[in-house]
N, C-alpha and C positions, 0 to 999 in steps of 0.2 A: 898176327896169329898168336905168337905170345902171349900179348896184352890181354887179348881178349879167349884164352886158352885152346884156339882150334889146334886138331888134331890133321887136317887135310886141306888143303884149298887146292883144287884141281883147274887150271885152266884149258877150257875145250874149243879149238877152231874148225871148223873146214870150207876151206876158200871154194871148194867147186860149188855150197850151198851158200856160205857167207855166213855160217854160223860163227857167234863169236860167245862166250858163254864162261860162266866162272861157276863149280860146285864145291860149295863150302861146307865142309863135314867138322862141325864144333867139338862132339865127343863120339866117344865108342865103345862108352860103358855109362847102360849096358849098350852093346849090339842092339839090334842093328840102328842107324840114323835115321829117322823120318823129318823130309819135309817135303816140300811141293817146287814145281817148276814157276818161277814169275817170269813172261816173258811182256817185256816192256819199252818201250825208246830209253835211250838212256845219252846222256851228254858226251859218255867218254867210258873207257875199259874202266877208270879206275873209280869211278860213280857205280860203276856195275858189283865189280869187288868189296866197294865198302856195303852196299846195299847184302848182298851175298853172306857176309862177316857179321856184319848185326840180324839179319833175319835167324841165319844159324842158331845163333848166340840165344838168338830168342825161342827158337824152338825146342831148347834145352829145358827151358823154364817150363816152357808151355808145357813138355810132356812131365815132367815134375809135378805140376801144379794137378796133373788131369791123372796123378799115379798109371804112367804109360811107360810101361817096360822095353826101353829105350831113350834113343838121344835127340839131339838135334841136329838139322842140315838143311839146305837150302839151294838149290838151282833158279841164276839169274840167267838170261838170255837177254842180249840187245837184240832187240825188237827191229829194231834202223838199220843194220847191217846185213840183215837175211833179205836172197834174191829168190831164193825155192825154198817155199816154207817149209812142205813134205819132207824133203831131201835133209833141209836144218835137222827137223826135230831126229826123222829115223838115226841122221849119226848122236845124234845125241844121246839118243837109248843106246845104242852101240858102246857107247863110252858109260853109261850106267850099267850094262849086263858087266859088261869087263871088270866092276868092282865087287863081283861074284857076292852076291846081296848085304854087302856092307849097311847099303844107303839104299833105304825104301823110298821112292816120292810119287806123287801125285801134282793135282792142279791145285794150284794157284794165279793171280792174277795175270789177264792176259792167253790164261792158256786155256783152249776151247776143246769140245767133242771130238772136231778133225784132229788136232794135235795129241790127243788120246788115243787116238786109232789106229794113227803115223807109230808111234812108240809102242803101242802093244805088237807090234811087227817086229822090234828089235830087242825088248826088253820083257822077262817075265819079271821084275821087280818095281811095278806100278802098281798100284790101287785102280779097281775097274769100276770105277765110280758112274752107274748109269750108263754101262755099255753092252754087259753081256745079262742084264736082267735079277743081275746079283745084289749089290749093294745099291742103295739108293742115289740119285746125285749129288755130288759132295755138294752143291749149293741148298739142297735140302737136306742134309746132314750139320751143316753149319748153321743155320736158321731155327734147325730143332733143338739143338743145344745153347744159341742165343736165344731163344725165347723162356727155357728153364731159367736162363739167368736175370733176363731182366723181369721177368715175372716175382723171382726171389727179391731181387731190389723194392720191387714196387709193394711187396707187403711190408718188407721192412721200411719203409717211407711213411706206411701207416696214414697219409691222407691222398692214396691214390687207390681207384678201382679199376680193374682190369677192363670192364665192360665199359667204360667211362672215358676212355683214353684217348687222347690227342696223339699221333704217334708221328714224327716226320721222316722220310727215311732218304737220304741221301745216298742214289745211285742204285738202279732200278733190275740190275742184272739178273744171276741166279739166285743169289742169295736176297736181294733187296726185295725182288718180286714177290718169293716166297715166304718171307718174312712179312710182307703185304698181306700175302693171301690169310695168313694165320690170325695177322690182326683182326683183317674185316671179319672173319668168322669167329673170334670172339667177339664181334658188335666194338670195336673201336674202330675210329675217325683217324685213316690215314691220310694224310700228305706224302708227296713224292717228286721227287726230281733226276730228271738224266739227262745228258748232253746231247744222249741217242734217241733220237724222236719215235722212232720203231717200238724202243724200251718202253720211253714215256707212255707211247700210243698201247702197246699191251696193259700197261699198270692202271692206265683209264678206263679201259674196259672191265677191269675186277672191281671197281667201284676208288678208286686214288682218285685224289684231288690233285692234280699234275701243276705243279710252278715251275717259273725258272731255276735253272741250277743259282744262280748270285741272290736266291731267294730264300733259299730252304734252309740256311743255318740262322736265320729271324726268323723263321714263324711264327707263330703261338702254338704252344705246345707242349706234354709233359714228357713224353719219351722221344729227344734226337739219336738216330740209327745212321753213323758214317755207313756205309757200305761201300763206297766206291775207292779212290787213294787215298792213300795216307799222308797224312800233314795237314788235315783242312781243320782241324781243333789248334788254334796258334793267338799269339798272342792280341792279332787285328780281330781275327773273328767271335773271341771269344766273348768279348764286350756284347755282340749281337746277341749272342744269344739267350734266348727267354725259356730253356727247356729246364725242370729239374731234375733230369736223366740224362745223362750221356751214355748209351749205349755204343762202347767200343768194338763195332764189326770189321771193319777194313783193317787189315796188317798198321801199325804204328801209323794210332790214330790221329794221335798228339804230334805236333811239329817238334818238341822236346818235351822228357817227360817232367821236367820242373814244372810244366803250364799245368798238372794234374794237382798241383799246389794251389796256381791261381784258381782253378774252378771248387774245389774245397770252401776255400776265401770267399768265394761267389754264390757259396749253398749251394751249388751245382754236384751232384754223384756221378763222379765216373765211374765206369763196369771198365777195367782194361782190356784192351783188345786179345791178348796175349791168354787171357784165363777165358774170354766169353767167348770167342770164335772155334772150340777145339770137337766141336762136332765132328768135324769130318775126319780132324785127324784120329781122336777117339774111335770110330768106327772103321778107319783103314789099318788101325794097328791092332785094332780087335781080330778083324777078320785074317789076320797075317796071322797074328799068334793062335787064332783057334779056325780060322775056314767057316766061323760062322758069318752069315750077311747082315745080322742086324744086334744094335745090343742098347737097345730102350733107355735099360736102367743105368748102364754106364754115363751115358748122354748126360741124362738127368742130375748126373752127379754134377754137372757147371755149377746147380744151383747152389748144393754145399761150399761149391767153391769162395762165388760170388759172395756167399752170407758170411766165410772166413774171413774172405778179403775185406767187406765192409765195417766186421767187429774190429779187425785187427785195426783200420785204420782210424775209428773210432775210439778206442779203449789206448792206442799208445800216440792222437794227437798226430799222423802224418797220413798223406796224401796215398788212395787207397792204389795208385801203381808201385808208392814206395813198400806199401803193406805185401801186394802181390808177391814183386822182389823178393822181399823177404820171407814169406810162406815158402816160395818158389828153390830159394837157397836153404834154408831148414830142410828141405827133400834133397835138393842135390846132398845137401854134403851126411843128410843122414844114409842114401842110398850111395854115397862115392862117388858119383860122377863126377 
């Protein structure tokens, strides 16, 4: 916690559900902390804690980079140890009301509509993301603000056109799909892959060209879209791939962030995951801080982001997640956090 400056790490059990669960609150200045629930398998408590600690850590940056008046935090859940899912999540909002709205969160990986329904029972301090007709789905809220951004990328690339576009997208869920739909209706040629054939089988019907999952990071193609886990950008796969776009969607894209060096090396543009994903949080701390449901042009700002982060890494010669970093630190420490 030191090391990496948090200010809380809460660990949450309850054996009659089998919840086992760690909330990492990194800062709290300003007030309040946002981030989202990942509920996942995990090896061991202390796989779960480290995951917990850097996601945190990162949603510090994120809101920095996205000027979001607030911090970062993060709720991990072992996936493996819960026997009543209902029963997990409702104590788990129990123990998020109890920090009397410290720590705002939402969904993240793993965590579904049921799981959002469970917890609006125990907790007013969630984001109602595509539940009460208010805010849109955070998985269209992250999509609409990853599309500002690699659209920014791709003028700056200057030999790519939007309507022209090869686009691969790895991991077919809320966000992958959506991000599908927006391609085809710009007239670009998507590729798609998912483990869940249901998934698959929907993305085929909006017009995807559906591969295997051990397929889709070789394609042919100019924009690759992780969406699903993180770590599938590493040092075996990166050889494969033929994309000049790495579009960073899924939480810690990259297996470690030095591989954002190798693809540099490679001509390859990474978008970090950390600046191009912040749709949903961008409109769940909107609507905290003013009760409105929708905010376009905040959204849109990813792109400004994305065109910082690309000069900065351009103009001083490093790898555009070290460029993020450091736009992302210039805010913390001009705001104090």
């Amino acid at each position: 916690m030191a090391h990496e400056g948090h200010q809380q790490v809460l660990a949450v059990q309850d054996s009659a559900s089998g919840l086992r669960a760690w909330i990492a609150i990194h800062n709290l200045d300003p007030k309040p902390a946002f981030g989202g629930i990942r509920i996942l398998d995990y090896r061991s408590e202390r796989d779960a804690l480290f995951d917990a600690l850097r996601l945190s850590r990162i949603m510090t940056y994120k809101c920095a980079l996205a000027e979001i008046n607030g911090s970062g935090a993060k709720t991990v859940v072992i996936a493996n140890s819960i026997h009543d899912r209902t029963a997990a999540i409702r104590a788990l909002g129990r123990r998020i009301e109890g920090l009397d709205g410290i720590y705002q969160t939402g969904p993240d990986a793993g965590f579904t509509s049921d799981d959002q329904v469970a917890l609006m029972q125990e907790t007013q301090y969630v984001a109602h993301f595509g539940v009460d007709g208010g805010l849109q789905s955070a998985g269209d809220a992250t999509a609409e603000g990853a599309m500002h951004g690699i659209s920014q990328a791709i003028k700056m690339t200057g030999d790519l056109q939007a309507g022209e576009l090869t686009v691969a997208i790895q991991g077919l869920g809320a966000v992958g799909l959506s991000l599908a739909k927006r391609f085809i209706a710009d007239g670009g040629n998507v590729i798609g892959a998912d483990s869940n054939p249901e998934k698959a089988e929907a993305a085929a019907q909006l017009g995807v060209k559906v591969v295997r999952p051990k397929q889709i990071l070789s394609v042919d193609c100019d924009v690759l879209i992780p969406c699903a886990v993180g770590g599938t950008i590493h040092d075996v796969s990166i050889p494969q791939i033929k994309a000049k776009i790495i579009a960073g969607v899924a939480n810690n894209t990259l297996g470690h962030s030095s591989q954002a060096q190798h693809l540099k090396d490679n001509n390859i543009l990474f978008l970090p995951d950390f600046a191009l994903n912040a749709g949903a949080l961008i409109e769940g701390s909107h609507h905290f801080h003013t009760g409105e449901h929708s905010c376009p042009q905040k959204i849109a700002g990813i792109a400004t982001t994305i065109e910082n982060i690309i000069l900065r890494s351009e103009n001083d010669m490093i790898s555009t997640v070290e460029a993020a970093y450091q736009l992302a630190a210039d805010k913390v420490e001009t705001t104090g956090r």
